[in-house]
N, C-alpha and C positions, 0 to 999 in steps of 0.2 A: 504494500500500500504506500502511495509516496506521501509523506510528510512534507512540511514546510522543511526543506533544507538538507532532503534526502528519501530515505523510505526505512521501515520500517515492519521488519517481516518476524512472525514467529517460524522455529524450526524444531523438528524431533531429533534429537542427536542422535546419536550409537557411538560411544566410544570402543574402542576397542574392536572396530567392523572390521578389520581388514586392509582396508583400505581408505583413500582419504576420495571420498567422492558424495555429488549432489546424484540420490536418487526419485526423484522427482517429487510429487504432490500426493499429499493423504490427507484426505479429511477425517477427521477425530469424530469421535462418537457425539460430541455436542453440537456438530455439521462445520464448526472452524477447520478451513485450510490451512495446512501448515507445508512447509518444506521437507521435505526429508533427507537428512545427511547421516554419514558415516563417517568416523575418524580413527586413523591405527592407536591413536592415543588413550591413556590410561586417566580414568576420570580422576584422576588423582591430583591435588595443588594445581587443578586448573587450567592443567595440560593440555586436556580435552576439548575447554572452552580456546583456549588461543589455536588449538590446531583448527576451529572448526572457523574462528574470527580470519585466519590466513587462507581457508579452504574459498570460503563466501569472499573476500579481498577480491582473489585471484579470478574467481566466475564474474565477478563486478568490474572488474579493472582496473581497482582502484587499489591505494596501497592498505597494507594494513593497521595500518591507524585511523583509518574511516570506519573503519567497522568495530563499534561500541555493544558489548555486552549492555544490555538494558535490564534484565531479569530472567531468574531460572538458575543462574549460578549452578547450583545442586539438583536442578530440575532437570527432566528427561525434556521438556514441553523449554526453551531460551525463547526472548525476545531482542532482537537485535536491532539496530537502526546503523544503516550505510549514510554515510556524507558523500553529499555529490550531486547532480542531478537527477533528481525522481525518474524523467520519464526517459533517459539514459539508462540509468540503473537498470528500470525494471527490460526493457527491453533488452538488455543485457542477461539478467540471472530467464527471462523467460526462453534467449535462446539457449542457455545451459538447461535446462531442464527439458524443452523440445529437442533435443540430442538424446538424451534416454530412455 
C-alpha cells in the first residue's frame, strides 16, 4: 500500500527457509494480504529481520536502509515501510512477485 513517502506492506517470514526468496501472496485467514518471504537466517538477535529488510531492499531497489522494521519484531505476521516512491516501489516488489 503506498504511504505518504513510500509504502508500507505487511509480510509472513520463515526464517530458516532455505533460502533467501519472495514467495509470492497469501491471504490470512482474516482475508489480509500479506507477502510471503523466506530467509536462510536464524530468528535469532534479529538476524532474520535484517536478512528479510536486505531481501525486500534488493526486490525494491532501493538500499537497505529504506527498509524500516515497523512491527512484528518476534512476530511470524512484520510490518514494514520502504522509503522511496510509492508507485515505483510497488511496481517494483509486484514485478518480483509476478516472477513466481
Amino acid at each position: 500500500m503506498a504511504v505518504s513517502g513510500g509504502v508500507a506492506l505487511s509480510v509472513r517470514l520463515t526464517p530458516k527457509g532455505g533460502r533467501d526468496a519472495i514467495d509470492g501472496i497469501e491471504i490470512l485467514a482474516d482475508g489480509r494480504p500479506v507477502l510471503k518471504a523466506r530467509v536462510r537466517a536464524a530468528p535469532s538477535e534479529g538476524e532474520a529481520n535484517e536478512a528479510l529488510c536486505r531481501l525486500l531492499a534488493k526486490a525494491a531497489g532501493v538500499p537497505p536502509r529504506d527498509v524500516t522494521l515497523v512491527a512484528g519484531a518476534s512476530a511470524r505476521i512484520k510490518r514494514l515501510a520502504i522509503a522511496g516512491d510509492g508507485p515505483t516501489l510497488i511496481a517494483a516488489l509486484e514485478k518480483v512477485v509476478g516472477t513466481r
